[in-house]
TIGUDO-338359 format. One record per residue (C-alpha): residue in three letters; x, y, z. Coordinates in Angstrom, 3 decimals, padded with zeros to 6 digits. Example, Ala and Ser with C-alpha at 12.3 -4.5 7.8 and 13.67 -1.06 7.14 Angstrom:
 type       xx       yy       zz
  ala  012.300 -004.500  007.800
  ser  013.670 -001.060  007.140
//
This chain:
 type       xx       yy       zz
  unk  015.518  001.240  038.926
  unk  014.268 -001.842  040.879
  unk  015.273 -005.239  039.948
  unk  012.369 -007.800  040.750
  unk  012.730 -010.964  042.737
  unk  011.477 -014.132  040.763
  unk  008.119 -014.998  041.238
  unk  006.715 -018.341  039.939
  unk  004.129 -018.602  037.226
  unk  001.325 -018.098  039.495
  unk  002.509 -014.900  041.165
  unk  004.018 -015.945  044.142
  unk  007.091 -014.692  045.796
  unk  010.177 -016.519  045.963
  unk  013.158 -015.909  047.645
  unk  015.280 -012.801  046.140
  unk  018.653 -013.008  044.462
  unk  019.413 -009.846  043.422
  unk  017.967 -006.334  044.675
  unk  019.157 -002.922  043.651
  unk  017.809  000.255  044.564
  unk  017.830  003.131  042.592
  unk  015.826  005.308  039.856
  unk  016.143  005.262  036.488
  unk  017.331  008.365  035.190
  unk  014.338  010.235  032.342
  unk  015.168  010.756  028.796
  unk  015.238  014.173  030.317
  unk  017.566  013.916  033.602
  unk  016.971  013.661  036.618
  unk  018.212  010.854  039.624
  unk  020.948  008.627  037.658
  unk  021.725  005.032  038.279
  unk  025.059  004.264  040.258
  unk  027.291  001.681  039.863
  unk  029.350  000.079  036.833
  unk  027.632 -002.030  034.609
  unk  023.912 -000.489  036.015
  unk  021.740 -000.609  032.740
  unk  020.652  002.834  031.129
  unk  022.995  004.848  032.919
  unk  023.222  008.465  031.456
  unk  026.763  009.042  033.036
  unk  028.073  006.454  030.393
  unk  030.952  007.526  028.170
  unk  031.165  006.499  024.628
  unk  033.484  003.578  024.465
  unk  033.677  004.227  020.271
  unk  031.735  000.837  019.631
  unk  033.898 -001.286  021.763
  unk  031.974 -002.973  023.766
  unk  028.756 -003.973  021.254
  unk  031.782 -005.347  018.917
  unk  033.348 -007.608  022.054
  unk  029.946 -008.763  022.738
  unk  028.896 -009.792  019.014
  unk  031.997 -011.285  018.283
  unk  031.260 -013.669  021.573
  unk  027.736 -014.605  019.943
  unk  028.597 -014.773  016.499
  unk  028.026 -018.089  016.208
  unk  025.048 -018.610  017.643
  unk  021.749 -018.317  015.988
  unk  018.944 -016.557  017.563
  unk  015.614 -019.061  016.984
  unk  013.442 -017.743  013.511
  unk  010.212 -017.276  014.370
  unk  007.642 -019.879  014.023
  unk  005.742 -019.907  010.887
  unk  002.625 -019.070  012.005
  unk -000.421 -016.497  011.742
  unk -002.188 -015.457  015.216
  unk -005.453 -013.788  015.378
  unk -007.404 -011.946  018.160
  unk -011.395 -012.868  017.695
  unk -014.144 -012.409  020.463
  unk -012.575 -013.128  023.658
  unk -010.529 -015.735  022.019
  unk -007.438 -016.629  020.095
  unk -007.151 -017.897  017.068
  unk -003.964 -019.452  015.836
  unk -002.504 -021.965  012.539
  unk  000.832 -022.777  011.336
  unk  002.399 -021.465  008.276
  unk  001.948 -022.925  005.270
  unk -000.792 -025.547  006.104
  unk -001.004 -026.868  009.842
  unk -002.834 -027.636  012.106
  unk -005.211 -025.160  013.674
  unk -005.728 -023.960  017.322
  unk -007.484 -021.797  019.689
  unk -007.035 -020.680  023.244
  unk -009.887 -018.946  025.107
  unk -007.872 -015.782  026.210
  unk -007.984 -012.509  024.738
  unk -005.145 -009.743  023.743
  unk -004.857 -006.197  024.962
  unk -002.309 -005.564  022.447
  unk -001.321 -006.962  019.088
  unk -000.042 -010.580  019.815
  unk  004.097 -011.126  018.993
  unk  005.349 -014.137  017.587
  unk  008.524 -014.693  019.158
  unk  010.977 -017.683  018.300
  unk  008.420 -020.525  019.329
  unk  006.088 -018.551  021.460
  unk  003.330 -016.224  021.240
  unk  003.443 -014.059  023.665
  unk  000.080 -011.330  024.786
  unk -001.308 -009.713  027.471
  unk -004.431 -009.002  028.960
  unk -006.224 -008.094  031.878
  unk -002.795 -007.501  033.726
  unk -001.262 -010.598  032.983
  unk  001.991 -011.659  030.606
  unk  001.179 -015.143  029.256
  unk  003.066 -016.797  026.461
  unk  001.738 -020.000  024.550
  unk  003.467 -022.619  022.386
  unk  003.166 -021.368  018.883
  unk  002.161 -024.693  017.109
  unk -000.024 -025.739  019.749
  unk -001.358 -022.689  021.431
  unk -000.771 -024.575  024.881
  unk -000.214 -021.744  027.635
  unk  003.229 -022.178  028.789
  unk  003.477 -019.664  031.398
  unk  001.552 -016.246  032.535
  unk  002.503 -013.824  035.148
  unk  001.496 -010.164  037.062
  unk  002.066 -007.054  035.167
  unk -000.466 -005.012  037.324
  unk -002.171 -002.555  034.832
  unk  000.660 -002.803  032.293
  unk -000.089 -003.931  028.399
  unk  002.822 -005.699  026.113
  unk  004.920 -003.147  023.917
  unk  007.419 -005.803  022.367
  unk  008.772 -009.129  022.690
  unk  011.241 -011.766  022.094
  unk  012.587 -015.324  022.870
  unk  015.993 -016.676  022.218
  unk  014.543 -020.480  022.705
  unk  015.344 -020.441  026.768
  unk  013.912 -016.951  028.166
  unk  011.542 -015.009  026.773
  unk  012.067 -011.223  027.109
  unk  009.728 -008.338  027.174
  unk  009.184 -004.596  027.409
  unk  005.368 -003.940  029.165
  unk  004.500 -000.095  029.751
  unk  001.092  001.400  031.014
  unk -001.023  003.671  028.811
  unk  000.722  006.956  030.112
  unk  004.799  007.607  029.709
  unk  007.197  006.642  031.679
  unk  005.611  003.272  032.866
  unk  007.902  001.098  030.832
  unk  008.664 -002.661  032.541
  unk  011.198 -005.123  031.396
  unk  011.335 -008.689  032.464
  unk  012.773 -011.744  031.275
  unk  010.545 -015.406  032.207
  unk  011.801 -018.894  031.679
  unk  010.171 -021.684  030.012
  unk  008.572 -022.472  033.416
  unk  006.978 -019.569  033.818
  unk  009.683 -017.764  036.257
  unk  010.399 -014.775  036.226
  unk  013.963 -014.312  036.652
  unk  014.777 -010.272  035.812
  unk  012.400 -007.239  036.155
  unk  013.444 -003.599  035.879
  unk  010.874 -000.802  036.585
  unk  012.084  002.028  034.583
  unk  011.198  005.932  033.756
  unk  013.164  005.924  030.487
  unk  010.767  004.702  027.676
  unk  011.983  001.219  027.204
  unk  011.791  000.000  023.167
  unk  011.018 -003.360  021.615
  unk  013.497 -005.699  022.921
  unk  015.561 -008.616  021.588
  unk  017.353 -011.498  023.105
  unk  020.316 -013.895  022.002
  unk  022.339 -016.641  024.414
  unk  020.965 -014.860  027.654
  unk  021.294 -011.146  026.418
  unk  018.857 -009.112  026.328
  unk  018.757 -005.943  024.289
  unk  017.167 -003.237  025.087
  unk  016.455  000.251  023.075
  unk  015.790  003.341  025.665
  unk  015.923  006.898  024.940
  unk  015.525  006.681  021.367
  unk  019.349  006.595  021.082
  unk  020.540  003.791  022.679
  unk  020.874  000.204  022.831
  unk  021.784 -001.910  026.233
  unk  022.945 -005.303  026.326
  unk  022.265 -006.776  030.268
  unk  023.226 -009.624  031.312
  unk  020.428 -011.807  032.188
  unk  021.616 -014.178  034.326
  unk  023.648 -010.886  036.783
  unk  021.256 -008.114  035.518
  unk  024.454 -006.226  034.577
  unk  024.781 -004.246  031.196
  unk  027.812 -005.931  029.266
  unk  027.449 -003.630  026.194
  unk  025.907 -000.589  024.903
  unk  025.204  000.126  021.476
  unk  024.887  004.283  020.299
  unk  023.355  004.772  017.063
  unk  022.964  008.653  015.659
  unk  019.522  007.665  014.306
  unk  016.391  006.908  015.893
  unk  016.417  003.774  017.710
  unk  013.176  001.628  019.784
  unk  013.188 -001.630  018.315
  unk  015.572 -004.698  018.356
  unk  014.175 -006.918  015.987
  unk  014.707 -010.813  015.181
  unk  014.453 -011.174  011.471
  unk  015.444 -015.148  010.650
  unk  017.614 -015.620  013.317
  unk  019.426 -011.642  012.600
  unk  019.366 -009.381  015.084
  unk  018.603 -005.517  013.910
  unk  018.362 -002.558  015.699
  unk  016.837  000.935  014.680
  unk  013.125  002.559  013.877
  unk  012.977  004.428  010.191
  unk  016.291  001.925  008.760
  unk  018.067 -000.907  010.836
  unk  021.253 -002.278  011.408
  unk  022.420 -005.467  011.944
  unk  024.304 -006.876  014.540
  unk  027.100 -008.507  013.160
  unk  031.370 -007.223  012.815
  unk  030.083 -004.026  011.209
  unk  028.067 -003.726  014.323
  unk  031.853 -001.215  015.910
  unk  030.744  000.977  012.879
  unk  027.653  002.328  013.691
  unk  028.237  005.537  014.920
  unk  030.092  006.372  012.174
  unk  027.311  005.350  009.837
  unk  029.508  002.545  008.261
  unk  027.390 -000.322  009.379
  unk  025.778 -003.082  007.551
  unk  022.200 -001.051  007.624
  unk  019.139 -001.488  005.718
  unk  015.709  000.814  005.224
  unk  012.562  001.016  002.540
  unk  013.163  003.745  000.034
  unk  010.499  007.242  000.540
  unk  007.121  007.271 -001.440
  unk  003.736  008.391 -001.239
  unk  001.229  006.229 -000.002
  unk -002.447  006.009  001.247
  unk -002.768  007.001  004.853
  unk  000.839  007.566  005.378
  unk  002.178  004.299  006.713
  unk  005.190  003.192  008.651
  unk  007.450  000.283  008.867
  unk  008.221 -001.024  012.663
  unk  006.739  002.069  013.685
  unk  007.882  003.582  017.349
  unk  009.320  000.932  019.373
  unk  007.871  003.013  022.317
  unk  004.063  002.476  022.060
  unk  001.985 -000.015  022.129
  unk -000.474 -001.528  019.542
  unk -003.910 -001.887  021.165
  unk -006.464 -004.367  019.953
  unk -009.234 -002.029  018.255
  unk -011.348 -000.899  014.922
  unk -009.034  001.772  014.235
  unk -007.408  002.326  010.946
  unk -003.825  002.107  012.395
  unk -003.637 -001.697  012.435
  unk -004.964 -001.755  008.910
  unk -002.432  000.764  007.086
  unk  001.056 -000.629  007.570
  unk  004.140 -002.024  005.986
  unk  005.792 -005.081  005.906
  unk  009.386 -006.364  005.122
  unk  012.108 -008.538  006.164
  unk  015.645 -007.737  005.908
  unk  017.891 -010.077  005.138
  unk  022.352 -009.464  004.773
  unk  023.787 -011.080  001.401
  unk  026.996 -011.118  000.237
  unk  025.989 -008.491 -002.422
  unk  025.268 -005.878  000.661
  unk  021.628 -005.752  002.901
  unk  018.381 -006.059  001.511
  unk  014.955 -006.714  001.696
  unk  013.790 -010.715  001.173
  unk  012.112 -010.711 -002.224
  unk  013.477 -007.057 -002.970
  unk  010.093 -005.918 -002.064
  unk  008.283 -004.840  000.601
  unk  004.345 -004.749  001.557
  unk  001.755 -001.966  001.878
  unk -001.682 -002.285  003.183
  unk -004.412  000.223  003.123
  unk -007.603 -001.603  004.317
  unk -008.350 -003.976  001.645
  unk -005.729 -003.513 -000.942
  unk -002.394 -004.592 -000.697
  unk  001.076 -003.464 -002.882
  unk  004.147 -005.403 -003.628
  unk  006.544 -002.231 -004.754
  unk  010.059 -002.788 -004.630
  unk  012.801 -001.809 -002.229
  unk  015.043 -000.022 -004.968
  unk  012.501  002.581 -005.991
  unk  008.627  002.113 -004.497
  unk  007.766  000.818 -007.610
  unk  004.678 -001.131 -007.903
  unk  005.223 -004.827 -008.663
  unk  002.113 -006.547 -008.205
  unk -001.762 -005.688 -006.074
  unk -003.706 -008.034 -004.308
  unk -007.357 -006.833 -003.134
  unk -008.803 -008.664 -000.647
  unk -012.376 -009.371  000.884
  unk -011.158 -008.161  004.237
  unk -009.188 -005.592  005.947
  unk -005.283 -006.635  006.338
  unk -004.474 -007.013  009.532
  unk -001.217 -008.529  009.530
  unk  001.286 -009.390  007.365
  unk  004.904 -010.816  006.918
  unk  007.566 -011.316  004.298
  unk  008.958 -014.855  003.825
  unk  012.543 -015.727  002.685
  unk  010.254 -016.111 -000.677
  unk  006.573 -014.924 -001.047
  unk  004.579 -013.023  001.523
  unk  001.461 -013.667  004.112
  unk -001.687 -011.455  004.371
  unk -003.791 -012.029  007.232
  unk -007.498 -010.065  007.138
  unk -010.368 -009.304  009.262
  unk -012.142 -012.755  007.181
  unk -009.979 -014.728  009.334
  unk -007.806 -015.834  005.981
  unk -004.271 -015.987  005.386
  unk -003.357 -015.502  001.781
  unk  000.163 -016.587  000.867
  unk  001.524 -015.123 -001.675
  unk  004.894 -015.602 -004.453
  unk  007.273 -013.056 -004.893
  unk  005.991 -012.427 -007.828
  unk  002.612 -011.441 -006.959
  unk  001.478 -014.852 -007.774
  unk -000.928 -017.263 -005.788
  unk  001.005 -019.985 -003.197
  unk -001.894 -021.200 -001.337
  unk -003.939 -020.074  001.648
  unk -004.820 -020.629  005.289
  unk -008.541 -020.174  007.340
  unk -008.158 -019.516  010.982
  unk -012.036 -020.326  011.344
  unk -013.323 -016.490  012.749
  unk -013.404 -013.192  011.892
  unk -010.594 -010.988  013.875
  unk -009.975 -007.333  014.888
  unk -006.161 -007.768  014.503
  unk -003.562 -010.117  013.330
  unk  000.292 -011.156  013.776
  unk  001.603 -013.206  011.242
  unk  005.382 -014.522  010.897
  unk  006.867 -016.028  007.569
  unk  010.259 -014.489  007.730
  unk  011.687 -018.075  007.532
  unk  009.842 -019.675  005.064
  unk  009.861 -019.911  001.660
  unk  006.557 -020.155 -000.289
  unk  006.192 -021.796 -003.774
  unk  004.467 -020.623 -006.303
  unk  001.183 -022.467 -007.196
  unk -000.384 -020.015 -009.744
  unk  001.753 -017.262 -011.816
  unk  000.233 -013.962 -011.204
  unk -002.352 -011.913 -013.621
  unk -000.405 -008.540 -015.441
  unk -000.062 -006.150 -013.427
  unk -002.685 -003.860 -015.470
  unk -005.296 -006.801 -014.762
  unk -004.759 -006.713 -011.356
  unk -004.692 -002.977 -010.528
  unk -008.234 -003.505 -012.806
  unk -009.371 -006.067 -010.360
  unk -008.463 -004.161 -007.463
  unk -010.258 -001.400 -008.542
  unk -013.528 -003.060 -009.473
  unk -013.142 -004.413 -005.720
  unk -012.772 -001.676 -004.296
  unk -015.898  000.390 -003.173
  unk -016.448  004.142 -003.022
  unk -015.241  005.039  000.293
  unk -011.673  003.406 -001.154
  unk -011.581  006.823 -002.874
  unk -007.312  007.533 -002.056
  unk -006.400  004.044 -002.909
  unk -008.690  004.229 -005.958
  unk -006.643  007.299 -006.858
  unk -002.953  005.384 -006.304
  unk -003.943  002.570 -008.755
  unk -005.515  004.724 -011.074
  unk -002.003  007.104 -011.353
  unk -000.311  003.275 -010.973
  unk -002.182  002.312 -013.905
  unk -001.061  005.116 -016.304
  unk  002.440  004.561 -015.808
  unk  001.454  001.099 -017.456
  unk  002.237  000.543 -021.305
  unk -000.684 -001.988 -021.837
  unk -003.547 -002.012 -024.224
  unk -005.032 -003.248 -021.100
  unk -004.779 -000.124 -019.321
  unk -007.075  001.362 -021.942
  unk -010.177 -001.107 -021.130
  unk -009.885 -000.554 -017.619
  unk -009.965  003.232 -017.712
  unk -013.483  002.934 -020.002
  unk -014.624  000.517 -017.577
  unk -014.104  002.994 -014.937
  unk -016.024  005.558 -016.466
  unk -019.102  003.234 -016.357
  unk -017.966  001.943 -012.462
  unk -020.791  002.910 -009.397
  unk -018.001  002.622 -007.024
  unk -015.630  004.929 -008.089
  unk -016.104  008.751 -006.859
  unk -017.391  011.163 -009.721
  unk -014.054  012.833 -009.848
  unk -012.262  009.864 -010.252
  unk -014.425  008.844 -013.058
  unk -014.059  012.315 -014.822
  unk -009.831  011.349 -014.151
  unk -010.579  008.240 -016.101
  unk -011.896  010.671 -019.087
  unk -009.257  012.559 -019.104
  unk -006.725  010.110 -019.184
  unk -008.570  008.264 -022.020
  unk -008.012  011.116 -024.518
  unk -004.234  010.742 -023.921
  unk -004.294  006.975 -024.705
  unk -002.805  005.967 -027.905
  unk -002.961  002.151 -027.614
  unk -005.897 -000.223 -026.756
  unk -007.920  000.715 -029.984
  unk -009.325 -002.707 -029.863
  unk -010.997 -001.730 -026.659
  unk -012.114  002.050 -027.733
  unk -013.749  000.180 -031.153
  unk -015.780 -002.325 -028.566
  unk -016.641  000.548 -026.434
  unk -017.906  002.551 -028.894
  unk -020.048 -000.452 -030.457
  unk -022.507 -000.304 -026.648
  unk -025.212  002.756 -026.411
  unk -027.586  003.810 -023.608
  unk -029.866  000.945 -023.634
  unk -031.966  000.685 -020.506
  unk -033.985 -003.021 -021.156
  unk -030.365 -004.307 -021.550
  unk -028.920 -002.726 -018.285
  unk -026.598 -000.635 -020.546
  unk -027.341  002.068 -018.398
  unk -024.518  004.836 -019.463
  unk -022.869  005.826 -022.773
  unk -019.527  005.304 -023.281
  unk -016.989  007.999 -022.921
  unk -017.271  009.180 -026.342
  unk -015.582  012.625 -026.221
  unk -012.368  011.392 -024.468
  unk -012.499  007.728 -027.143
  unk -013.176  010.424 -030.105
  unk -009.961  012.740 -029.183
  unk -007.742  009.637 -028.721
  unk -008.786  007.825 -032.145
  unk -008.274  010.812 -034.047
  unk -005.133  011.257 -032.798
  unk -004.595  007.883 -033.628
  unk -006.060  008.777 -037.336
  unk -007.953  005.471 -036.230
  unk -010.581  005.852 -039.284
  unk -011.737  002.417 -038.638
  unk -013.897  004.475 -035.731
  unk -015.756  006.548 -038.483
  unk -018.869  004.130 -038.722
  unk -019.408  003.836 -034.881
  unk -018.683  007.819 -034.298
  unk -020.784  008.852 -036.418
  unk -023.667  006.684 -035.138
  unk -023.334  008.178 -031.817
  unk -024.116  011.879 -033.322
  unk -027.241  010.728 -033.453
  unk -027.689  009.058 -029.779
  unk -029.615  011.220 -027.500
  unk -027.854  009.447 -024.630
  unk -025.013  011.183 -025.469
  unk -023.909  014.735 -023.502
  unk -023.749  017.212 -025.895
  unk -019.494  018.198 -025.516
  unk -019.356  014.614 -025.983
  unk -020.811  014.695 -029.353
  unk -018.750  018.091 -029.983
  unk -015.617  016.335 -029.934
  unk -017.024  013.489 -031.772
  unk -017.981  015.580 -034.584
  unk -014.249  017.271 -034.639
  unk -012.891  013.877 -034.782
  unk -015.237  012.941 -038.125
  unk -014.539  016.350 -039.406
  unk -010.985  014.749 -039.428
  unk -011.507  010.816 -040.182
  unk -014.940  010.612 -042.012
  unk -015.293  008.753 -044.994
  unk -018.164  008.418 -047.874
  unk -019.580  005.654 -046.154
  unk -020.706  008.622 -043.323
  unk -022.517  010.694 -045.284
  unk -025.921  009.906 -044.677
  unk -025.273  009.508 -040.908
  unk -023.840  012.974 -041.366
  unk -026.118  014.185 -042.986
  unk -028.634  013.359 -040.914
  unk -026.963  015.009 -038.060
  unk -026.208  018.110 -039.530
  unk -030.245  018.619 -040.871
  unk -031.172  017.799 -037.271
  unk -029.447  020.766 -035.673
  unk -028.430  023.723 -037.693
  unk -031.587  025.130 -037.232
  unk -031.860  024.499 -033.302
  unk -028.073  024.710 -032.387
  unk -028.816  026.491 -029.062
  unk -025.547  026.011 -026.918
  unk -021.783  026.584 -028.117
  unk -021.338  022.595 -028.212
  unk -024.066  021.616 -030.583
  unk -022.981  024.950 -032.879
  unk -019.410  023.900 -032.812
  unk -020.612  019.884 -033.541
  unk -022.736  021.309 -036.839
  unk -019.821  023.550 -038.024
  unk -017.575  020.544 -038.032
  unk -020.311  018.025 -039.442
  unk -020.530  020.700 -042.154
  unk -016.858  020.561 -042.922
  unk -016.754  016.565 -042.972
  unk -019.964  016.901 -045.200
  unk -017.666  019.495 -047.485
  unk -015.030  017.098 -047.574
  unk -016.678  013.783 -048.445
  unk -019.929  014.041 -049.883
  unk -018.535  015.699 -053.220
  unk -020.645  018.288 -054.917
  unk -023.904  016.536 -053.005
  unk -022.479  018.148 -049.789
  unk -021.109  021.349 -051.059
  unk -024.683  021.790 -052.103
  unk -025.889  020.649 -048.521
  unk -023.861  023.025 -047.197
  unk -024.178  025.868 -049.051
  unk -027.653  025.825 -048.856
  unk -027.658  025.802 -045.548
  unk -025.591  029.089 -045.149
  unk -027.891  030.950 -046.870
  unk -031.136  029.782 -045.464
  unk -032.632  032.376 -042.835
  unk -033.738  029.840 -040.417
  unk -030.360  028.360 -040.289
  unk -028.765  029.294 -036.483
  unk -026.872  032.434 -036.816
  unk -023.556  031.038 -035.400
  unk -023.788  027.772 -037.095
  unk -024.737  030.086 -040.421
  unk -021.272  032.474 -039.996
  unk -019.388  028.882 -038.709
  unk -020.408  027.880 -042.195
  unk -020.009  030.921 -044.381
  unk -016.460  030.966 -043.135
  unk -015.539  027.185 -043.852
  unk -016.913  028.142 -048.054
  unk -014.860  031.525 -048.340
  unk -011.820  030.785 -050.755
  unk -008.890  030.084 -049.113
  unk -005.424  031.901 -050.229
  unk -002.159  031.100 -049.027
  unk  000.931  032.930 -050.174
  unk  003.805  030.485 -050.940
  unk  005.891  029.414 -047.570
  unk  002.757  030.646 -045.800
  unk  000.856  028.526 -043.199
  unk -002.744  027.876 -043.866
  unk -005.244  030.214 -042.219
  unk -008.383  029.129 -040.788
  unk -010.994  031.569 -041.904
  unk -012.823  033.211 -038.526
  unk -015.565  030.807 -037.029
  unk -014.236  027.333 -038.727
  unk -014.433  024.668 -036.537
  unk -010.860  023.534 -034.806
  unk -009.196  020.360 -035.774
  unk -008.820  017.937 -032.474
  unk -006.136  019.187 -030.049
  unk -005.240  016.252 -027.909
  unk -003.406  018.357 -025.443
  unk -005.980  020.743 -025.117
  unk -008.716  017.795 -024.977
  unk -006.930  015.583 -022.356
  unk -007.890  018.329 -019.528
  unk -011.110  017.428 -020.536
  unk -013.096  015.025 -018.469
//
């Protein structure tokens, strides 16, 4: 281990005040640190939680500083920063190496082997100082010092110093053990190393004071509204639960396990850094802000966010249920959840602000387009200036957003959306169907899940009213199989008219008018016949695929069951005529054999009669 001598803002040396010589000890062994009090020694002995309790009871009452509430963008070679809800803007012509971190009242980067932190209101530079080739893993500021953790691309190249408000830097440890996101309150730093522990140094003597042990993962200290939490996966907050830990008894929150595009993580690793680039990491994360009540730890808003390039989810922290969607015309970069309400910073250079509800509460511009994004609400709470859409409308947005290469989040709302009882639900699957951005399997999901639907007739009736029409830019049929096996399970017969219309629409794929024919064989009225009729002297002499035979058989049977003696004679004719197709001819002979049933008996469908719609069997198909 080396503790550095301060050196001022510009680099210089100054005279040293402390100097201690040793190694740090790896996460695997090796030389170990001498000396009591010597931060990440590996010769320490379990003190049962004594220590971290002593400490937190002597800093109870103070309040590490919130964050600022602000939203901090990296552009070209620049910048770009606003306060939260509706200040004033700024810029400061530096870049970032690594994802800014909005720390108590500073932002604090890197680049190009310097440290620099900047007033977060303002974006004046407040200080900047020599990390040789090192790039900033975490951050913190407890109003006087700010604290952080800088490593180098490769392991075991973590750094962690501690730098006044005038720029001088005042402790420095060079360190082999991978050094987490760090936190600081009154002059303590806190440190995560080894994935297990927690150290509490001293800034002012360099000594460690207190050592936390937690038997879960642990690389990041975090500030959340003035609460300090440690952990990775779940966290736990310092407070007089803090002796507990070990024994799993702590005041300790985490997001509840579900599936989700592109697999994303909370706080992630406290361990690596977040470079500044195109890649999908910084664009599939989640967001959410703990927060300790007297009813137990949770999560501000009892939600949590999800990004996945464009699309954002609300889903709550009981279950990973979905509570509301926003889709946006940029990638999220960045977000943060308020006391109330979220932020959602994109690659547009926007900040939406959001209620807890899902619902609009106004919006920011930082004036560029970015490649990444830190934004901090976790104080603030954001009123609501327009209620949110239902939840069906907005997954339905989303989705008509969204554009073919979306295809896994396309698939999430879609399953989202079925889990939905809303007549709504029913439009937006139809309108999917008809959809240029969404993947041909997706569509022929839509299909299916039509057929099951058994609400939203409203919707099926005006979807079945539009037909192929190419001067009108109608330029696909509706779903008619998967709208036919839903309305006659529905025993909609209001349908009948438009059904039977579409026999007789050449647009239509042939299994498409199958079904359609089962469901009039089921539904049709009088008022059909001559549409039927039509239909059926059309094709039972050319039937020349299964469908169109099984669609004639059935026509036959609706004609046998409404059109009185007028269709009996249609169809009886028909059965005996030579040029009549010789499936559709034995479909028909079996539907006028007599019928017997002995009492008690179920009915028996002769051989070859058409089948009555099966919704289960139809919902598998598209």
């Amino acid at each position: 281990m080396r503790w550095f001598r301060p050196i001022s803002a510009l680099g210089a040396l100054a005279t040293p005040f402390a100097l201690v010589t040793a190694l740090a000890g790896s996460a695997c062994g090796g030389d170990i640190v001498q000396g009591v009090g010597a931060p990440f020694s590996e010769t320490w002995q379990s003190d049962q939680g004594k220590s971290i309790a002593a400490l937190e009871a002597r800093l109870r009452s103070a309040k590490a500083p919130a964050a600022a509430p602000v939203a901090v963008g990296v552009g070209d070679g620049e910048l770009y920063g606003i306060t939260l809800p509706s200040g004033k803007r700024w810029t400061h012509k530096a870049s970032a190496d690594t994802l800014p971190i909005v720390a108590g009242n500073v932002v604090v980067a890197s680049d190009a082997g310097a440290l620099f932190a900047l007033d977060a209101k303002s974006g004046k530079q407040l200080w900047s100082v020599p990390i040789e080739n090192r790039k900033l893993r975490g951050a913190a500021d407890d109003g006087d010092v700010t604290v952080a953790v800088v490593a180098g691309e490769n392991p075991g190249k973590s750094r962690f110093v501690a730098v006044t408000r005038g720029g001088e830097l005042i402790r420095g440890i060079d360190s082999t053990v991978e050094l987490g996101f760090p936190a600081v309150k009154s002059g303590i730093g806190f440190i995560p190393w080894n994935n297990q522990y927690v150290s509490a140094v001293d800034l002012k003597t360099g000594q460690e004071v207190a050592r936390l042990l937690l038997r879960e993962i642990v690389s990041q200290a975090r500030n959340f509204n003035g609460d300090l939490w440690f952990g990775e996966q779940g966290l736990v907050r310092f407070d007089d639960k803090i002796q507990l830990a070990t024994t799993n008894q702590s005041t300790r929150v985490a997001l509840p396990k579900r599936q989700l595009p592109g697999k994303p993580t909370w706080l992630g690793s406290g361990n690596q850094l977040w470079p500044v680039n195109t890649s999908a990491r910084l664009k599939i994360r989640l967001s959410a802000t703990p927060v300790a009540a007297t009813e137990g730890a949770h999560f501000a808003n009892h939600a949590y966010l999800a990004s996945y390039f464009r699309v954002v989810l609300g889903l709550s922290d009981q279950d990973g249920s979905v509570r509301f969607v926003k889709s946006l015309s940029g990638d999220a970069l960045g977000m943060s959840a308020a006391q109330r309400g979220f932020a959602i910073c994109d690659a547009n250079g926007k900040v939406s602000l959001v209620s807890e509800k899902g619902g609009d509460a106004g919006s920011a511009e930082l004036g560029a387009r970015l490649t990444a994004c830190s934004v901090d609400v976790s104080g603030l709470s954001l009123e609501e200036t327009q209620p949110p859409a239902a939840l069906a409308e907005q997954i339905g947005q989303a989705l008509g957003d969204l554009t073919p290469d979306m295809a896994v989040a396309q698939k999430l709302l879609v399953d989202e959306l079925t889990k939905l009882d809303s007549p709504l639900v029913t439009k937006i699957l139809i309108d999917l169907t008809s959809s240029a951005k969404i993947p041909p399997e997706l569509r022929a999901a839509a299909r299916k899940l039509i057929a099951t639907r058994r609400s939203g007739k409203e919707y099926m009736l005006a979807a079945l009213e539009r037909h192929y029409d190419y001067v009108s830019d109608v330029l696909l049929p509706p779903p008619l199989g998967p709208l036919s096996d839903a309305l006659a399970a529905m025993n909609e017969v209001s349908a009948t008219p438009l059904l039977a219309r579409h026999l007789n629409d050449p647009a239509n794929e042939m299994a498409d008018v199958e079904r359609a024919a089962i469901a009039l064989g089921k539904l049709a009225t009088p008022t059909e016949y001559e549409d039927l009729r039509t239909f059926f002297a059309l094709y039972r002499a050319t039937a020349d695929e299964p469908s169109l035979v099984n669609a004639v058989v059935a026509i036959g049977g609706a004609l046998l069951r409404v059109g009185g003696a007028q269709g009996k004679s249609v169809v009886e004719r028909a059965a005996q005529d030579p040029l009549t197709q010789v499936d559709v001819k034995r479909g028909l002979t079996a539907l006028l054999a007599p019928q017997s049933t002995a009492p008690g008996e179920p009915v028996q469908k002769p051989q070859g009669a058409p089948k009555t719609p099966d919704v289960a069997q139809n919902a598998a198909r598209p």
